[in-house]
C-alpha positions in Angstrom: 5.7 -4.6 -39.2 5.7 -0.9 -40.2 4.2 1.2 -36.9 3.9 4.6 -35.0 6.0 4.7 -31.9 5.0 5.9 -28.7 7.3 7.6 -27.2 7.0 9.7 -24.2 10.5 10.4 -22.7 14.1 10.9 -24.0 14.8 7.9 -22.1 12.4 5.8 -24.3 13.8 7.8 -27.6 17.5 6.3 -26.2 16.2 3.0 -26.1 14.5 2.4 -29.0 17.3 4.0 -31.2 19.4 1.7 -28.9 17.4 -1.4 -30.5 18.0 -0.6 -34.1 21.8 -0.4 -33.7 22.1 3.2 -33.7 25.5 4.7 -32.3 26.3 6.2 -29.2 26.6 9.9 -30.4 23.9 9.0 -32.9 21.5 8.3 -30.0 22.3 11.6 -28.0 21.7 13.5 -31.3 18.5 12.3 -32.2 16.6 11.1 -29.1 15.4 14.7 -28.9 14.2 14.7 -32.3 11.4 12.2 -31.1 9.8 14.5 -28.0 6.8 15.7 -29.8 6.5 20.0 -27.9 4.7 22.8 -28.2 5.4 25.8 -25.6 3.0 28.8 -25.2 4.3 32.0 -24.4 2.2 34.8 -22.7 2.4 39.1 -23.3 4.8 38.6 -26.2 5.9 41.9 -27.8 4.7 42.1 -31.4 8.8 42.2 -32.7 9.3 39.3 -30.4 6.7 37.2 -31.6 8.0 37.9 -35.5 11.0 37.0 -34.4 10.1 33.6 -33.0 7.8 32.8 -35.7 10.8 33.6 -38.4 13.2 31.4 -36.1 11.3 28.5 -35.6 10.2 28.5 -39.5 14.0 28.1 -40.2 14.2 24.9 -37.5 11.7 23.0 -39.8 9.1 24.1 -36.8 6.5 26.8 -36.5 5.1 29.3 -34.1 1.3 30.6 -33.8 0.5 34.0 -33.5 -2.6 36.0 -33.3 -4.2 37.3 -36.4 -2.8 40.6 -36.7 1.0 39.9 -35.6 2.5 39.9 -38.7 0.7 42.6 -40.6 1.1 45.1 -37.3 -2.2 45.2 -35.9 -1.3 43.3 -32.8 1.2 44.5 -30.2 0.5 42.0 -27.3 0.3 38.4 -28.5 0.7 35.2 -27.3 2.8 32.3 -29.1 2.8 28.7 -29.0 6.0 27.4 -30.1 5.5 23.7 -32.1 8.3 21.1 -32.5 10.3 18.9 -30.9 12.8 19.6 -27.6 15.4 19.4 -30.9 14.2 22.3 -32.7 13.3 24.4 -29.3 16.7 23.8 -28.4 18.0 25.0 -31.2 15.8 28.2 -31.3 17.2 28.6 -28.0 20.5 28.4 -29.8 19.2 31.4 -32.3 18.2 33.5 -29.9 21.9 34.1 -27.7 22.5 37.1 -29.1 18.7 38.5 -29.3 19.0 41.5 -27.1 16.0 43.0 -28.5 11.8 42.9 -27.3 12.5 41.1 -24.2 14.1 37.8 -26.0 16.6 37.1 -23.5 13.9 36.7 -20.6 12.1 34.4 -22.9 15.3 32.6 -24.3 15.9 32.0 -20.5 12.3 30.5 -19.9 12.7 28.1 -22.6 15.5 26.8 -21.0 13.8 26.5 -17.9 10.6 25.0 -19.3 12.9 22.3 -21.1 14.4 21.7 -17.8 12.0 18.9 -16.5 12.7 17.2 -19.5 16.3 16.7 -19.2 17.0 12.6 -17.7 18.3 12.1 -14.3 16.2 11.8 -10.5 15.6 15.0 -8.7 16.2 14.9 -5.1 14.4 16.7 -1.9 16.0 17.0 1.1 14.5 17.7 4.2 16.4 18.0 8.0 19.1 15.6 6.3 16.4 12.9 4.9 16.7 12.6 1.2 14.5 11.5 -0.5 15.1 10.5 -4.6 12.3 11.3 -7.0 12.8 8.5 -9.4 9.3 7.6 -9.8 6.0 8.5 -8.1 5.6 8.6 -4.6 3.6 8.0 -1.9 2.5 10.9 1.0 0.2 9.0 3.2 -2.9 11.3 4.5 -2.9 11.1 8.3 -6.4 13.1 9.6 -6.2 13.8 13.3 -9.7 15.5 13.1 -12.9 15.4 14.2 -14.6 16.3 11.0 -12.5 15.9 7.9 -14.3 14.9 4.8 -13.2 11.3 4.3 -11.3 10.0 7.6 -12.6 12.7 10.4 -13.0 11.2 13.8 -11.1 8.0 13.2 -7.6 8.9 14.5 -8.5 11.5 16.9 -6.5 9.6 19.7 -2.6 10.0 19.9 -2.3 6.0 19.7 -5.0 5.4 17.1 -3.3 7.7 15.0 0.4 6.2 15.3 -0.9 3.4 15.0 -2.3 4.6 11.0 0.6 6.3 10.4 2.8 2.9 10.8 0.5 1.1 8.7 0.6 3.7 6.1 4.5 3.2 6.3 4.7 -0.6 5.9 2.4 -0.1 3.4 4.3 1.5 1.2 4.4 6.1 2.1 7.2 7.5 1.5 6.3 10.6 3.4 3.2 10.9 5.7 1.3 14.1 5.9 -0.4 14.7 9.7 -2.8 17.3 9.8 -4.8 18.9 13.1 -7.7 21.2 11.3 -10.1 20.3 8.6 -9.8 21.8 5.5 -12.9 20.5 3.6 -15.9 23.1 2.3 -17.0 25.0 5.2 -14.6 24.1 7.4 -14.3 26.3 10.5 -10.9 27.2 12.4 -9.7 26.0 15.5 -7.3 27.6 18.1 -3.4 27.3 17.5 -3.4 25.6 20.9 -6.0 22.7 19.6 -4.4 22.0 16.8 -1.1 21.7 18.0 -2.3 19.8 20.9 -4.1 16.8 18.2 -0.8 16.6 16.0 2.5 17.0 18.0 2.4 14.2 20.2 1.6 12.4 17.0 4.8 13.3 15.3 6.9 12.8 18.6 5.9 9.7 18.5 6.0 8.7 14.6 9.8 10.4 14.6 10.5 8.1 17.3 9.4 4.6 15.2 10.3 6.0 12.2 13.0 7.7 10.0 10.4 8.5 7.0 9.7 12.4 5.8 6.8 13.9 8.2 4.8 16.5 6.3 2.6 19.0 9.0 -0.8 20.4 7.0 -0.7 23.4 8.6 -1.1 27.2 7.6 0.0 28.7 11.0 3.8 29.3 11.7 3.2 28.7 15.6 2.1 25.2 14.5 4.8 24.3 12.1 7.9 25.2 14.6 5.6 23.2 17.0 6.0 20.5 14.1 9.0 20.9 12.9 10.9 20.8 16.8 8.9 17.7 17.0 10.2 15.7 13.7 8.9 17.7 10.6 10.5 18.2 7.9 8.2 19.6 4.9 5.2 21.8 5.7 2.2 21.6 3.6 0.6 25.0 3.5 -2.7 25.5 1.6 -2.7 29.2 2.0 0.8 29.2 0.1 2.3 31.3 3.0 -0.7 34.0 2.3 -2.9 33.6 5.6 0.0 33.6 8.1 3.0 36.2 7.2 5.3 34.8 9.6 5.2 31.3 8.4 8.2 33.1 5.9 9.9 33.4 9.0 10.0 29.6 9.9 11.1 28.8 6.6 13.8 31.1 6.6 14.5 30.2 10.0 14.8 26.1 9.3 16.7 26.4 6.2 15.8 22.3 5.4 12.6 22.3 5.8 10.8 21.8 2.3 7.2 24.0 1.5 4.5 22.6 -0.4 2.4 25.4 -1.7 -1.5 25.1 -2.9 -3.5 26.9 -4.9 -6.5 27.9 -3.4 -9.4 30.2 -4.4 -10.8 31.7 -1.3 -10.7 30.0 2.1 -12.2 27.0 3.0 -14.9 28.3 4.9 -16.3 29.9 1.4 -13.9 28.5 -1.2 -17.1 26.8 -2.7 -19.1 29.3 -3.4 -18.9 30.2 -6.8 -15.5 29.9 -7.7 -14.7 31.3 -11.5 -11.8 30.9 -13.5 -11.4 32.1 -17.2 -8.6 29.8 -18.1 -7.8 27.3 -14.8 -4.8 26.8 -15.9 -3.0 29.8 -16.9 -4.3 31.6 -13.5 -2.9 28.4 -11.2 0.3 28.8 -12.8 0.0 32.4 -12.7 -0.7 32.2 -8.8 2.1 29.1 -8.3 4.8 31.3 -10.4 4.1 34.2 -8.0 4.4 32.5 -4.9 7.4 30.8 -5.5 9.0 33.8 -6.8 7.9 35.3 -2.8 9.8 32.4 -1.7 12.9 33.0 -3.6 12.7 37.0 -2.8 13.0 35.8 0.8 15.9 33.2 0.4 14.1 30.1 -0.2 15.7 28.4 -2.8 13.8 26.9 -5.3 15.2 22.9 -4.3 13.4 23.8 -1.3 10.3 24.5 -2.7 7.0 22.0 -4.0 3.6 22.7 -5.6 -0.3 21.7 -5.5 -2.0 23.0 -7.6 -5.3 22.3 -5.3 -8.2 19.4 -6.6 -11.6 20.6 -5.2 -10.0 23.6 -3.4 -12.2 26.5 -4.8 -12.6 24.5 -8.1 -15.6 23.8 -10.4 -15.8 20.4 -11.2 -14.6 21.3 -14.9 -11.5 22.8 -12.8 -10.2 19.9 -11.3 -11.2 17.6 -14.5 -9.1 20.1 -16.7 -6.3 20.3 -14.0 -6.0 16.2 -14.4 -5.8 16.3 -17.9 -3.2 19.2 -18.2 -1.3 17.6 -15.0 1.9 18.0 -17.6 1.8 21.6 -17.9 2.8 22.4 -14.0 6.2 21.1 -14.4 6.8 24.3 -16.3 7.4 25.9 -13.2 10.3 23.5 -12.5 9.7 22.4 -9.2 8.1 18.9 -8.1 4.0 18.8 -8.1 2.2 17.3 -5.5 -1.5 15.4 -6.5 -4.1 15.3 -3.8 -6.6 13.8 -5.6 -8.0 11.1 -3.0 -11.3 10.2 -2.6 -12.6 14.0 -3.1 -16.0 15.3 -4.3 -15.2 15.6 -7.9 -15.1 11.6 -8.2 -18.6 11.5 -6.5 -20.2 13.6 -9.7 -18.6 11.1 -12.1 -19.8 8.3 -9.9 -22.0 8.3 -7.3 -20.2 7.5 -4.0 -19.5 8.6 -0.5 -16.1 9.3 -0.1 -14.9 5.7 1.2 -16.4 4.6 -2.1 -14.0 6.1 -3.9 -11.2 4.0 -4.0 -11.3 3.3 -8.0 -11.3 7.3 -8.7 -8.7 7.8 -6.8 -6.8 4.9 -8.7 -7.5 7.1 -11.5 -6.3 9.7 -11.1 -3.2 8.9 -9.7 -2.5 6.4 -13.1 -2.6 10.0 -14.4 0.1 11.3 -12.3 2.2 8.6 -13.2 1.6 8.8 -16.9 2.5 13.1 -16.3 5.7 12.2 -14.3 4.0 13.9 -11.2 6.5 13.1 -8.3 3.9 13.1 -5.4 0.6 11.5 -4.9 -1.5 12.5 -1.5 -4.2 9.1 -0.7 -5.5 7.8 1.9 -5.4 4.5 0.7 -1.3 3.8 0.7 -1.6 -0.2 0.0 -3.7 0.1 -3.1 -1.5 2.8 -4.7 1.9 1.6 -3.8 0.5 -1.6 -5.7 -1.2 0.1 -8.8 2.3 2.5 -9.2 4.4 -0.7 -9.1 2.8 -2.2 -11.8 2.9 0.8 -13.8 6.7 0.9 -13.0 7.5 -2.2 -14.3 5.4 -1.5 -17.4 7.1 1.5 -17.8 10.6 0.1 -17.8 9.5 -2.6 -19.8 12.0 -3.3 -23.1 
């Protein structure tokens, strides 16, 4: 039976050449060949963009230009690069000795951007707990809150919330995120002291049961050390070190604790009102790239570092849709992505539902993070995940 393949990863190439009887050297040659790629490459330099287009032509691939790059009429252009992770690594090849029109920095992006699609599990480790990114995993969404959009007011006592954060664990997390202050639409601040005095017993207590990765949701330094003296090892910031300059300090202090940084437009006390983008995606990288370069300007290496790019945090509902169905383009910046997709608004204009209602949306979206080889899901709903992202496993690895 004659048929297209499907293939989605060099791993899949390998076996399916595998099948057929193909050799060993044969198989690392080709598998390549069958990645389907196209990069785009922003503020090219007219010569640059010539030269790219020239180079990939003589690959067997091809490069688009704006309309007036090749006559001369365009000194700024982007270029999206389209081939296969064969033929961009053999433009990479072409360009070594391209000193000329900024080449090098791109030659040295395009090996970066291929990074991610190289085989073999990435690793974080935080406070000596390593944890092996060889599938999707699970952060489990602990709320200890009076108000939080979907679980405020459940876990607001120290034993209650234990109590979750266990559950979540024999349910399947593989890290569980514990957070003291709200951060839904119009969410007001509390006082370091309140927030520090909902979550660190919690995490005491949780390090004390438990060996797993503790995440803190916090953007204030005094409330990470708090967190982190307690049993924390990642903080989850979603300011992206921008509302609290000293929370730099802490991570340059505790050199194995992990960041996550979100995108967010605004704060959440107004992020809703009106947020604009003119290409979501292109300005949440932009803002991601930028923060993790402050990271690495202050000695944070970039194994230290994670990104979120931020569902429903000042985002249109066409933001957070597009976000999902681009979820492949935020491992360009070579660092593992973080999904917190659960049970938020966006799935209530697609269906109507309260946020407990949910559940199916959520599903969703994280079968989409599995399909994008996002390495973190954030849900509230541990069980029905660590279920749906088995099966997928085990259709994955399928032969």
């Amino acid at each position: 039976m004659n048929r297209i393949l499907f293939i989605d990863s060099i791993e899949d190439s390998r076996r399916e050449l595998k099948k057929i009887g193909v050799s060993s050297r044969g198989i690392e040659v080709m598998a390549p060949k069958a990645i389907g790629l196209s990069i785009k490459l922003t503020n090219v330099r007219i010569g640059a963009a010539n030269i790219l287009k020239q180079e990939m032509l003589s690959v067997g691939g091809d490069a688009a230009v704006a309309r007036g790059v090749v006559n001369g009429k365009t000194e700024i252009s982007a270029v999206i690069l389209l081939g296969n992770v064969d033929k961009i690594q053999k433009l990479i090849k072409k360009l070594e000795n391209q000193e000329i029109f900024g080449l090098q920095e791109i030659r040295t992006d395009l090996v970066n951007l291929l990074h991610f699609k190289k085989e073999g599990n990435r690793t974080i480790a935080s406070n000596g707990r390593e944890l092996i990114l060889d599938s999707t995993k699970i952060i489990g969404v602990l709320n200890i809150t009076p108000d939080s959009f979907s679980d405020g007011n459940l876990y607001l006592e120290p034993a209650q919330a234990v109590q979750r954060a266990i559950q979540m664990i024999e349910d399947g997390a593989d890290i569980i995120d514990i957070g003291g202050e709200s951060s839904r639409p119009g969410a007001a601040q509390i006082t370091v002291e309140e927030e520090k005095e909902r979550v660190i017993p919690v995490i005491k207590e949780v390090r004390k049961k438990t060996n797993i990765p503790i995440s803190i949701d916090t953007y204030k330094s005094e409330v990470a050390r708090a967190a982190i003296k307690a049993g924390a090892d990642i903080i989850n910031d979603i300011s992206a070190l921008r509302f609290d300059n000293k929370m730099i300090e802490v991570l340059q202090k505790e050199k194995h604790v992990t960041i996550i940084l979100m995108h967010m437009q605004g704060k959440p006390e107004n992020m809703q009102k009106k947020p604009y983008y003119k290409d979501t995606i292109e300005e949440i990288l932009a803002f991601l790239k930028e923060r993790i370069e402050f990271c690495i300007s202050n000695g944070i290496s970039l194994q230290r570092i994670m990104i979120d790019p931020g569902i429903g945090f000042g985002k249109r509902f066409e933001d957070n849709t597009i976000i999902l169905k681009k979820l492949s383009e935020f491992h360009s910046l070579n660092v593992p992505v973080v999904l917190g997709a659960s049970r938020k608004s966006f799935i209530g204009k697609i269906y109507s539902s309260n946020p407990r209602e949910r559940l199916e949306g959520s599903l969703a979206t994280s079968v989409l993070a599995y399909q994008n080889k996002i390495q973190f899901v954030r849900v509230h709903d541990v069980k029905e995940h660590k279920k749906l992202l088995k099966t997928l496993e085990k259709i994955r690895n399928a032969e």
